[in-house]
C-alpha positions as CSV (number, residue, x, y, z in Angstrom):
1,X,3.5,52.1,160.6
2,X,0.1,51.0,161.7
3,X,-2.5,51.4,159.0
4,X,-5.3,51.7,160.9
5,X,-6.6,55.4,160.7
6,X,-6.0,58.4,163.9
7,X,-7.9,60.8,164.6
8,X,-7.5,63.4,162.6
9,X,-6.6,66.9,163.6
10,X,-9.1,69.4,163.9
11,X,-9.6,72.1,162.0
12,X,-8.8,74.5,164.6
13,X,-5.3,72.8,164.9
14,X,-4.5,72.3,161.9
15,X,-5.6,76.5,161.2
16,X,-3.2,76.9,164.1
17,X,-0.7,74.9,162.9
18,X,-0.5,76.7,159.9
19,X,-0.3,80.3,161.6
20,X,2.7,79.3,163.3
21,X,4.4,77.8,160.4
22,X,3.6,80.9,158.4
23,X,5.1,82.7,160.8
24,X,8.6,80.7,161.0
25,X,8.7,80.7,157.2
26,X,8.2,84.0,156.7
27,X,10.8,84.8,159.8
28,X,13.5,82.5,157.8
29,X,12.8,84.7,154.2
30,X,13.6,87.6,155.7
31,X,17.1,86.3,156.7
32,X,17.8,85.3,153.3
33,X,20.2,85.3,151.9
34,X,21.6,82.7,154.5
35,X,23.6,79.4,155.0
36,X,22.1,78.9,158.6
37,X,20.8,75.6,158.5
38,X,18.2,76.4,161.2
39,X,17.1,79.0,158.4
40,X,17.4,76.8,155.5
41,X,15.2,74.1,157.1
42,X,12.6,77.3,158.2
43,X,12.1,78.0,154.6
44,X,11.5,74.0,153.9
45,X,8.8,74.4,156.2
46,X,7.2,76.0,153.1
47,X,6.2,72.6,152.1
48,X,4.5,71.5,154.8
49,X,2.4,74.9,155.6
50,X,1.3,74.8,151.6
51,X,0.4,71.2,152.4
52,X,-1.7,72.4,155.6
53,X,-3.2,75.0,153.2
54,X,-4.3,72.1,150.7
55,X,-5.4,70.3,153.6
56,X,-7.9,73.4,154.6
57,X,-8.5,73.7,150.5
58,X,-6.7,77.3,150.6
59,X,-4.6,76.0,148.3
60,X,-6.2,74.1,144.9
61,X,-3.5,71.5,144.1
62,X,-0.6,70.4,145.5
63,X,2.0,70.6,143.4
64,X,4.0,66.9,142.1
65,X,6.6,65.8,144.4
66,X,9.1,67.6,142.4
67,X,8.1,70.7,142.5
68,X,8.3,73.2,145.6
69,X,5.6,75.6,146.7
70,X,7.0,79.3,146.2
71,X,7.7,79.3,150.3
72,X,6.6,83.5,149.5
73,X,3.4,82.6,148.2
74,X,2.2,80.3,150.7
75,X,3.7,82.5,153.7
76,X,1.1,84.9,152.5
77,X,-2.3,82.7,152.1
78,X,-5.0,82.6,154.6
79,X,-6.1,79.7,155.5
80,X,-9.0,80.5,153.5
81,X,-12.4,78.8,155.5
82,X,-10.6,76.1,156.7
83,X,-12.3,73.5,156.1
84,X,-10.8,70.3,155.9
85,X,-10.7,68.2,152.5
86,X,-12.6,64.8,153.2
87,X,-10.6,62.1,155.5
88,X,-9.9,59.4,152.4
89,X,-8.1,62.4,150.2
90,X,-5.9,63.2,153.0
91,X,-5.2,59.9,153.9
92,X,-4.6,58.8,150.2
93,X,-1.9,61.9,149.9
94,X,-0.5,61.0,153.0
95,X,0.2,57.6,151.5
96,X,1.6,59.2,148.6
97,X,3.9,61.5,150.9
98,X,4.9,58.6,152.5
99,X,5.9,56.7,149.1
100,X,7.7,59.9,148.0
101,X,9.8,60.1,151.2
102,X,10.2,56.2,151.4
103,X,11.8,56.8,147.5
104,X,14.0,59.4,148.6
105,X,15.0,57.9,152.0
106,X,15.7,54.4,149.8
107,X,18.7,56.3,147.7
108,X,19.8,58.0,150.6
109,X,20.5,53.8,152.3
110,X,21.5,52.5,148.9
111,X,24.2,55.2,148.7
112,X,25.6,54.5,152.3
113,X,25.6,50.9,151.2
114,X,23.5,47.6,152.2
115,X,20.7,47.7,152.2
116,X,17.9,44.4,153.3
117,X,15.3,43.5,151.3
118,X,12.3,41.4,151.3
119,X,13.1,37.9,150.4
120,X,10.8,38.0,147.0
121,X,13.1,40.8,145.8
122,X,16.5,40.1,143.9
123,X,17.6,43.6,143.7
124,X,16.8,47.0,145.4
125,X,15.9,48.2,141.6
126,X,13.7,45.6,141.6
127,X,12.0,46.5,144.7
128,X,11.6,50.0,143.5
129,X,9.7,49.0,139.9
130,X,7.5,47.2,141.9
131,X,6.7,50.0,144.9
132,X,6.5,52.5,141.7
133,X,4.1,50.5,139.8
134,X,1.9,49.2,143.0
135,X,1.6,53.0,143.5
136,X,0.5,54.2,140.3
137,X,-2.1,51.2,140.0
138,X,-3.4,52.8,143.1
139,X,-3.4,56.0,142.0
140,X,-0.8,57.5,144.3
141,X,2.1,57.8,142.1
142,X,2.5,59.2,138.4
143,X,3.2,56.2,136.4
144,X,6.6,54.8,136.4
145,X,9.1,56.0,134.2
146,X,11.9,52.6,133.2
147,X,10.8,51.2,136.6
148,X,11.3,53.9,139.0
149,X,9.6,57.0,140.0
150,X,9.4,60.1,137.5
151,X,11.2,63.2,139.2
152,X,12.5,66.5,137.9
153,X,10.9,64.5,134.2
154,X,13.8,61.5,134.3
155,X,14.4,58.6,136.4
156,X,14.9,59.0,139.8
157,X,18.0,57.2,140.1
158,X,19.7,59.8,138.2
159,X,18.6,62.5,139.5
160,X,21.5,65.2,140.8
161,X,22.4,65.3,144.3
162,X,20.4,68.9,144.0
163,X,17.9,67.8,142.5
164,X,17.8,64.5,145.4
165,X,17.9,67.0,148.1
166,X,15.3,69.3,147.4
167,X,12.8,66.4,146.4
168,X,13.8,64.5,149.4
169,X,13.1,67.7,151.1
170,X,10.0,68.2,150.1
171,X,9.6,64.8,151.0
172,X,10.5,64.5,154.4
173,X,8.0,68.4,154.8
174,X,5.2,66.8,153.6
175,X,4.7,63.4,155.0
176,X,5.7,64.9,158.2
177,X,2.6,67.8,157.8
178,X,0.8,64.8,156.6
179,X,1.2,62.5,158.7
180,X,0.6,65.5,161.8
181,X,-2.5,66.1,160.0
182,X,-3.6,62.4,160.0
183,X,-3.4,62.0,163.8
184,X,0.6,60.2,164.2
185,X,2.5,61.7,167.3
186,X,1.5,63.7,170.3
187,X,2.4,66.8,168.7
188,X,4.1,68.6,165.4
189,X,7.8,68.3,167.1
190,X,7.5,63.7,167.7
191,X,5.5,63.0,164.5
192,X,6.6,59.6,163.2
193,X,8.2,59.5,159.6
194,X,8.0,55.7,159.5
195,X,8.3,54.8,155.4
């Protein structure tokens, strides 16, 4: 992805934004229990409305890339004032998003098989040490735990496949709201997950 910066979303949008995905999460909790998948991903949507609410600093902290908001709790905070946090800290976490989803999205590739890797790598574990410690030397990333990223409090790579779902999950809800927030795509439904 280009790494020069967008405009970001105003905070009018982005207040908007956030209505109408506290809406649709709050719609999908009140089909629970459910094994829609149209409701399942509503309720993900969680992660990227208590993202928006960081983003307007309703929300204090976002929580690590392991953890989930409580998709309740954050379908019943206000936007608070709304003001956007300051352009670098969003753009830093949406770097950080970005790293978390390109983490997840790399076992995902590694599991189907093949994958193509820079020439100056050896192996795809090596690839990953290096992304992991590049990241925490940049303060994106927790520091590394035996060359990978720290998740669930082990290694990645052996995480569960639940445990790989709901942190690629979160993921994937976050860069996107990120990455919205930032300025990529035309709108919320063609905003570019490049990792």
């Amino acid at each position: 992805m280009d790494s020069r910066r967008r405009r970001h979303r105003s905070q009018a949008e982005v207040l908007e934004r956030a209505a109408a995905l506290r809406e649709a999460v709050r719609a999908a909790l009140d089909r629970l229990p459910s094994d829609d998948p149209a409701v399942v991903d509503a309720v993900w949507q969680g992660e990227a409305l208590g993202t928006l609410l960081w983003a307007l600093q309703a929300v204090e902290h976002l929580p690590p890339y392991d953890r989930p908001f409580d998709p309740a709790e954050v379908a019943e905070t206000g936007g608070g004032d709304g003001r956007l946090r300051d352009a670098d800290e969003l753009h830093d976490e949406c770097e950080t998003a970005r790293l978390w989803h390109w983490r997840a999205r790399t076992t995902a590739v590694q599991a189907a098989g093949g994958i193509a890797l820079p020439e100056r790598y050896a192996s795809l574990d090596q690839l990953i040490a290096a992304t992991a410690m590049r990241g925490a030397e940049q303060g994106l990333l927790p520091p590394p735990l035996r060359g990978d990223f720290r998740a669930y409090d082990k290694v990645y790579r052996q995480l569960s496949p639940a445990e790989l779902a709901g942190a690629h999950s979160i993921a994937f809800e976050r860069h996107r709201a990120l990455n919205w927030l930032c300025g990529w795509g035309e709108s919320w439904d063609d905003v570019p997950l490049d990792t």
